[in-house]
LOBA-259626 format. One line per field, with one value per residue (C-alpha): chain; x, y, z; residue in one letter. Coordinates in nm, 2 decimals, always signed. Example, Ala and Ser with C-alpha at 12.3 -4.5 7.8 and 13.67 -1.06 7.14 Angstrom:
chaine: c(A A)
u: c(+1.23 +1.37)
v: c(-0.45 -0.11)
w: c(+0.78 +0.71)
residu: c(A S)
//
This chain:
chaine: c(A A A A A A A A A A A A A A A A A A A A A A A A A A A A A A A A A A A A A A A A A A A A A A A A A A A A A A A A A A A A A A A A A A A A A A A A A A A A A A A A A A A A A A A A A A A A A A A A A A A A A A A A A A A A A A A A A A A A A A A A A A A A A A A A A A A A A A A A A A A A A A A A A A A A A A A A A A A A A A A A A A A A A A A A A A A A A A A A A A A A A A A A A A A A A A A A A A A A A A A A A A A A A A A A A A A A A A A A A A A A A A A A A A A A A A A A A A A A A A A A A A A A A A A A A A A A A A A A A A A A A A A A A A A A A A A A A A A A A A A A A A A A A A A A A A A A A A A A A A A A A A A A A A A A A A A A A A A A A A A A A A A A A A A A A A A A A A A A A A A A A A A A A A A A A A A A A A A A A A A A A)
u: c(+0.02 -0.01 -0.23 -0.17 -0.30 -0.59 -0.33 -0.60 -0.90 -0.65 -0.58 -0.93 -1.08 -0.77 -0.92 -1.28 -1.18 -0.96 -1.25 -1.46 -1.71 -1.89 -1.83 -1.96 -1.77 -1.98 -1.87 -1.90 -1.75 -1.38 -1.28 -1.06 -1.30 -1.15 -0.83 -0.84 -1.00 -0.75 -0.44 -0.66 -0.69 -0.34 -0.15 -0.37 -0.30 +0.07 +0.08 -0.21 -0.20 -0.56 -0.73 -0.81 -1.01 -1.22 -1.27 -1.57 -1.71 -2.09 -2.13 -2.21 -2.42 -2.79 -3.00 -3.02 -2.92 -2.61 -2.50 -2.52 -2.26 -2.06 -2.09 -2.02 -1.72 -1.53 -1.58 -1.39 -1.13 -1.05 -1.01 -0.81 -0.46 -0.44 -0.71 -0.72 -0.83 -1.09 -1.25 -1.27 -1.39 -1.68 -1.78 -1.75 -1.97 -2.20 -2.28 -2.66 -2.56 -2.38 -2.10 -1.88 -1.53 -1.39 -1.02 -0.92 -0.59 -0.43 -0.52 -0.80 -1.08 -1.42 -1.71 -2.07 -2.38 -2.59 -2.87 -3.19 -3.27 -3.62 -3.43 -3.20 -3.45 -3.60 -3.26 -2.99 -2.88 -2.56 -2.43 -2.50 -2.34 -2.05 -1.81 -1.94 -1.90 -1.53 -1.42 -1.54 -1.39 -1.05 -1.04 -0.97 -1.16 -1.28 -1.35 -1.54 -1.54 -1.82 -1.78 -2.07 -2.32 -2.55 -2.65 -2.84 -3.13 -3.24 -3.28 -3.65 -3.72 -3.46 -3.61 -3.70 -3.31 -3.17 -3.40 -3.29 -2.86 -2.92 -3.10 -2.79 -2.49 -2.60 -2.58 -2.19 -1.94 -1.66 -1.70 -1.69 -1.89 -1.77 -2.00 -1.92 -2.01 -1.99 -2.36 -2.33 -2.74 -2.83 -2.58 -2.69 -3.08 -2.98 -2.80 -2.93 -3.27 -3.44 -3.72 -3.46 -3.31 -2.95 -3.01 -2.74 -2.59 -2.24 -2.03 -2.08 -1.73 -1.82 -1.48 -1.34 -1.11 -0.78 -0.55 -0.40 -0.10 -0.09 -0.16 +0.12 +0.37 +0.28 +0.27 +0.63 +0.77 +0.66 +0.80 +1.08 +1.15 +1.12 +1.38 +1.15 +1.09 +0.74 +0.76 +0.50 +0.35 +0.22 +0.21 -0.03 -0.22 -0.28 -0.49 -0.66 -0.76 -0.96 -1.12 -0.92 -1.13 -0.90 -0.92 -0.89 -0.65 -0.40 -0.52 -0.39 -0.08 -0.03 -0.10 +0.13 +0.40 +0.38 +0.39 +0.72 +1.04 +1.25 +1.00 +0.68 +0.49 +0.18 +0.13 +0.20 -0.05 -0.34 -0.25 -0.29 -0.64 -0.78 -0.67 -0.83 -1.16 -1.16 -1.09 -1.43 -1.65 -1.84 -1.94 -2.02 -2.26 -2.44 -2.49 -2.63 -2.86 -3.04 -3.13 -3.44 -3.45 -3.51 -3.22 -2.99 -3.11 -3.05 -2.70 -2.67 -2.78 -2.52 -2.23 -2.38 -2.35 -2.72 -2.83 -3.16 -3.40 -3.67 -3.96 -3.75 -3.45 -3.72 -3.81 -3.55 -3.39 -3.74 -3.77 -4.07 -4.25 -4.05 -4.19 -4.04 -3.70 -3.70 -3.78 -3.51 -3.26 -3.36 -3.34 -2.93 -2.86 -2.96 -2.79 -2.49 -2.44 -2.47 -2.40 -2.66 -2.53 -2.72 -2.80 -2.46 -2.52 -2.18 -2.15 -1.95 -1.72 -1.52 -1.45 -1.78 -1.85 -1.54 -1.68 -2.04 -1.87 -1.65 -1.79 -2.17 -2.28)
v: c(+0.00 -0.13 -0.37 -0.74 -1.09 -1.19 -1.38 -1.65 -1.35 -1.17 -1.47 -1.54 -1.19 -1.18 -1.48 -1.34 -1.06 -1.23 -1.43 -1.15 -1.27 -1.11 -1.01 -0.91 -0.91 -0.89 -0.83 -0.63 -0.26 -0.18 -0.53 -0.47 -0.49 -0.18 -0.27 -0.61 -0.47 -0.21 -0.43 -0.71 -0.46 -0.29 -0.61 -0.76 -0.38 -0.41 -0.80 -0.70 -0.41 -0.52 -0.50 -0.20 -0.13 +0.13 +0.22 +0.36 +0.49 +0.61 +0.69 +1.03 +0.93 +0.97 +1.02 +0.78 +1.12 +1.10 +0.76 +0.81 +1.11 +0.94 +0.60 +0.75 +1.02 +0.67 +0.49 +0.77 +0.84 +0.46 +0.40 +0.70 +0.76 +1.16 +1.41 +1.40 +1.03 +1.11 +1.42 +1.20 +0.87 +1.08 +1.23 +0.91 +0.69 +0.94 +1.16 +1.17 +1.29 +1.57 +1.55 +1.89 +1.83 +2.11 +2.16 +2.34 +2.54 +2.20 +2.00 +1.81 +1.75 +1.76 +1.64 +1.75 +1.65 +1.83 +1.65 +1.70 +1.43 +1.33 +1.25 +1.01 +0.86 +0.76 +0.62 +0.57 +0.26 +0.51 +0.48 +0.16 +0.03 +0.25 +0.00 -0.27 -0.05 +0.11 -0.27 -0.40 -0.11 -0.08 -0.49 -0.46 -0.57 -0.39 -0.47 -0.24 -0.17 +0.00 +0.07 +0.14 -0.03 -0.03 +0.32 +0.23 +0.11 +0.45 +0.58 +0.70 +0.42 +0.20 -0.15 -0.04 +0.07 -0.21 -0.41 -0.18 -0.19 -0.58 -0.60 -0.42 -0.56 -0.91 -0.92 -0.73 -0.97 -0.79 -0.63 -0.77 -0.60 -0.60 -0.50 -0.43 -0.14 -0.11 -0.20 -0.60 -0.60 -0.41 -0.61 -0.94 -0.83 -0.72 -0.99 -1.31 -1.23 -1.42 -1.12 -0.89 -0.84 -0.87 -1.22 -1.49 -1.18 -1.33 -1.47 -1.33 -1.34 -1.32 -1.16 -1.32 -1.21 -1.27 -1.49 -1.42 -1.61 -1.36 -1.02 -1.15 -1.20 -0.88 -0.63 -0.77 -0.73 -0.36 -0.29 -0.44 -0.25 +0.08 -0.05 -0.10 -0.45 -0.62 -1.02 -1.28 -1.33 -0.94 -0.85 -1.19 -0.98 -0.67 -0.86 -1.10 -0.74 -0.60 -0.93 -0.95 -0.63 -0.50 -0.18 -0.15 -0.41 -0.15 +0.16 +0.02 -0.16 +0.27 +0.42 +0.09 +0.21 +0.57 +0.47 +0.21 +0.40 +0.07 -0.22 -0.27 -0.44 -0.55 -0.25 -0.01 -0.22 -0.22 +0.17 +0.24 +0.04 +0.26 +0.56 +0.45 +0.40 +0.75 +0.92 +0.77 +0.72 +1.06 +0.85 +0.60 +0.83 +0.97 +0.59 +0.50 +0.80 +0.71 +0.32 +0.24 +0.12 -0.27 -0.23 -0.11 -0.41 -0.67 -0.53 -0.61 -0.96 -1.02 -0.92 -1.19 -1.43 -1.52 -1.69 -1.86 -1.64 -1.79 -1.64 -1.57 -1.46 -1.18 -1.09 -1.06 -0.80 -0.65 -0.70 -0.76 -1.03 -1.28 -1.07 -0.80 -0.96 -1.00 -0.63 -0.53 -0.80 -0.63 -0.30 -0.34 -0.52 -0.25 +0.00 -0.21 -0.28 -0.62 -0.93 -1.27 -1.56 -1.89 -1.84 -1.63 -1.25 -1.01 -0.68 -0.55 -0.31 -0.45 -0.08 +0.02 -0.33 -0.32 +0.03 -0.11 -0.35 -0.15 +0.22 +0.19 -0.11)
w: c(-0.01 -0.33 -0.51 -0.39 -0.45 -0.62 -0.90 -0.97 -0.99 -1.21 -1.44 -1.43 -1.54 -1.86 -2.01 -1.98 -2.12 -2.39 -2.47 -2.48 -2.20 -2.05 -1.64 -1.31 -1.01 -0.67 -0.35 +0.01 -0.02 -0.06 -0.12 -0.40 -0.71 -0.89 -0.81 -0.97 -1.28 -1.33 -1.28 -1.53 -1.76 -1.77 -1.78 -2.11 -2.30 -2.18 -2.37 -2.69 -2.86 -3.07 -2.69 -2.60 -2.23 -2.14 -1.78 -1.69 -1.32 -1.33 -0.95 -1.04 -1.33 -1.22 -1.55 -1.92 -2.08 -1.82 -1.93 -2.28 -2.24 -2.03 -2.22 -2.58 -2.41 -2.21 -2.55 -2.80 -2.51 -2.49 -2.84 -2.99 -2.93 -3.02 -3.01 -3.41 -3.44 -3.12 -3.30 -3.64 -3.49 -3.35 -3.68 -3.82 -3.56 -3.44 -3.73 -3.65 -3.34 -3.45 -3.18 -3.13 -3.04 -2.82 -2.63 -2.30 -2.31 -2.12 -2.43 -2.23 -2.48 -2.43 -2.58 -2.65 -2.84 -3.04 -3.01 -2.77 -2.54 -2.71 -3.05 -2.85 -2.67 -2.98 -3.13 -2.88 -3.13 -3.24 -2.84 -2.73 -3.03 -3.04 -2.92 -3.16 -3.42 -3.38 -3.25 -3.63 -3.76 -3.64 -3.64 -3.27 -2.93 -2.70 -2.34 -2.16 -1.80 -1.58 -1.22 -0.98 -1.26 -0.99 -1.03 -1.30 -1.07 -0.97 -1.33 -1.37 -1.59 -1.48 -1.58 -1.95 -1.97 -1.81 -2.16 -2.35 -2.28 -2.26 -2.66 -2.79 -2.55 -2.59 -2.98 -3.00 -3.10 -3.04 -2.70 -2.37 -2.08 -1.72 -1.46 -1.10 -0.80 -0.45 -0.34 -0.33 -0.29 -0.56 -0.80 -0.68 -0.80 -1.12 -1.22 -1.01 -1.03 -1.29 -1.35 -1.44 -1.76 -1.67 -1.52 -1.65 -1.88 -1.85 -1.59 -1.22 -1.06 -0.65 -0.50 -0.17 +0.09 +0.06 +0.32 +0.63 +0.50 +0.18 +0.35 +0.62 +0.30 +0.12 +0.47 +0.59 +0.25 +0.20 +0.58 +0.44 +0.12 +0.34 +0.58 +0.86 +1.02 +1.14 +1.16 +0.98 +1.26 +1.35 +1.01 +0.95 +1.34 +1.12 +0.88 +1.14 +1.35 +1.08 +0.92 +0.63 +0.50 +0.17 +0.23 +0.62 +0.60 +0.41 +0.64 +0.95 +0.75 +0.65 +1.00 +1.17 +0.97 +1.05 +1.37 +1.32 +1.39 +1.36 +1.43 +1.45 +1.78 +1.86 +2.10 +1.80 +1.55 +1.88 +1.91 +1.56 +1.54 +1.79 +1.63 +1.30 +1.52 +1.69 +1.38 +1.21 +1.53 +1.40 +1.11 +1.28 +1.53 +1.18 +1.08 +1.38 +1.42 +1.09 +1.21 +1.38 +1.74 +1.61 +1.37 +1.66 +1.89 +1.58 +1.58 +1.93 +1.86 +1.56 +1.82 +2.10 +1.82 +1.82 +1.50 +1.61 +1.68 +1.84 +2.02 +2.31 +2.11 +2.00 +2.31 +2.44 +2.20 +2.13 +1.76 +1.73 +1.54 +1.33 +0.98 +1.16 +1.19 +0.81 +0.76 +0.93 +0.82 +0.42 +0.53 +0.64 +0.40 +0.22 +0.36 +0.28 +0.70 +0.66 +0.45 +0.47 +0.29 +0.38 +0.77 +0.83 +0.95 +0.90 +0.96 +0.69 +0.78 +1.08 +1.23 +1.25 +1.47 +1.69 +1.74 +1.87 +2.06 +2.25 +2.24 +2.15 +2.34)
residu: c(X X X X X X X X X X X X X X X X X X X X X X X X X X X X X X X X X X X X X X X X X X X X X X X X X X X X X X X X X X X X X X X X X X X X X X X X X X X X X X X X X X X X X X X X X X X X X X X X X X X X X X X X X X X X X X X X X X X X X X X X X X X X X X X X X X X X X X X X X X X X X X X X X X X X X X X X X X X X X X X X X X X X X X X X X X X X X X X X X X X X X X X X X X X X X X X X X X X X X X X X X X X X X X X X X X X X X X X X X X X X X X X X X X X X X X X X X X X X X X X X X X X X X X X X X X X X X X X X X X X X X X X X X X X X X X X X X X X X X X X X X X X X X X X X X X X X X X X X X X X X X X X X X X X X X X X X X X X X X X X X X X X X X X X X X X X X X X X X X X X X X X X X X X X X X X X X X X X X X X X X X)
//
């Protein structure tokens, strides 16, 4: 399935990035948030050459040192258009550093510092301005991009990198940053909390989910264009069936259609639900296994649709005290398994609860 949607986010995150603001997009898991910044950013290239975007994904990032590599590598990459300019743009901009430039029989280049981590600890001004400095240079803008920002919070250190990325970033006139991950808690302290140095860095974009009416349009149409048929109304069920969840929303859309010789019915979309279920209920027996006995029971109470939770209410699920009910509400949020906003309680991926509902419990 392809991307769909999300015309008004779209719109919205161009003109930040025209602008040059700076942006962070929070939501739940798989709800599109890469997707939206890559079609954002390929459309504005496509109509302004002097923009140029830099796509960057530090999930597997876990030290400063790592950052800096990555950070200074996505930079040069983004801004070069032939291996040539690449090598002499990081001659020119990180001379202290003494970068190497070096090439793989495919062409791919790599590059590597010659520097030891002490001496860029003491100076890392030459990365974290990098950007800044090539934008100025070249007379262009640059946006860039960083997925799973998040991952910056379990740096050793993390706090005192977090000042230090905000002193530079916040003084660049001619880069926008836009920050985004996958862990919706850990986003929401680093940039909502007034304590922490990325509070009120730019503006926070918070991602909803997209229509029934919408996914109904854009499922029929793609049945459509592959000469298969499904009407509005069951392609408008798919979506409904899984919560509107992006990226479950396009699994059972795929495994429908796979299992669509001419047209689609309910009892093929219901089949192919439960298939999607069995095939991740072993995941969902690990995630389980790792929650305490309280958690489980909370759970439970979510699904009954409890949300007062009086002294009965407790007792009844045995969780405990009510400062007990708060631990455990912070620990699955947490562990990304639920979403609280004002007094409503979500389990976030709607597979995993139709799989407690119907298998666990």
């Amino acid at each position: 399935m392809n991307f769909t949607d999300r015309e008004a986010e779209t719109a919205h995150l161009i003109r930040n990035f025209q602008s040059l603001i700076n942006t962070t997009i929070i939501s739940p898991r798989r709800w599109g948030k890469t997707s939206l910044v890559e079609s954002a950013a390929q459309k504005l290239m496509t109509n302004d050459a002097k923009i140029k975007v830099c796509l960057l994904d530090i999930f597997n990032v876990r030290t400063e040192t790592e950052f800096y590599e990555h950070f200074a590598k996505g930079i040069l990459k983004s801004t070069s258009s032939k291996w040539e300019e690449m090598a002499e743009n990081a001659k020119t901009f990180l001379s202290q550093l003494l970068p190497k430039i070096s090439f793989s029989p495919d062409n791919l280049s790599e590059i590597s510092f010659g520097v030891n981590w002490e001496a860029l600890q003491k100076s890392p001004d030459d990365i974290l301005n990098l950007a800044e400095n090539i934008a100025k240079a070249k007379n262009i803008s640059i946006v860039v991009c960083i997925d799973e920002f998040q991952a910056i919070g379990d740096f050793a250190e993390s706090l005192a990198f977090q000042r230090k990325l905000r002193a530079h970033w916040q003084h660049h006139h001619n880069v926008a940053y836009c920050l985004y991950g996958s862990k919706r808690s850990m986003l929401l302290d680093i940039f909502s909390n007034a304590a922490m140095p990325f509070y009120k860095f730019g503006d926070i974009m918070f991602l909803q989910k997209i229509d029934n009416a919408v996914w109904g349009k854009f499922i029929k149409k793609r049945f459509e264009d592959t000469n298969k048929k499904i009407s509005l109304e069951n392609a408008k069920y798919i979506a409904q069936l899984i919560d509107n969840h992006s990226y479950y929303v396009q699994q059972l859309a795929q495994q429908s259609w796979l299992r669509t010789g001419k047209t689609c019915s309910k009892a093929i979309i219901d089949n192919s639900l439960q298939g999607i279920k069995n095939q991740l209920s072993l995941l969902f027996v690990g995630l389980i296994e790792e929650l305490t006995a309280t958690q489980i029971n909370y759970l439970k109470a979510v699904l009954n649709n409890e949300t007062v939770f009086s002294q009965e209410i407790l007792q009844k699920y045995r969780l405990g005290t009510y400062a007990n009910l708060l631990r455990i509400k912070s620990a699955l949020v947490s562990k990304e398994i639920i979403d609280i906003q004002s007094k409503n309680v979500e389990i976030l991926d709607p597979i995993f609860k139709l799989w407690l509902r119907e298998d666990y419990f």
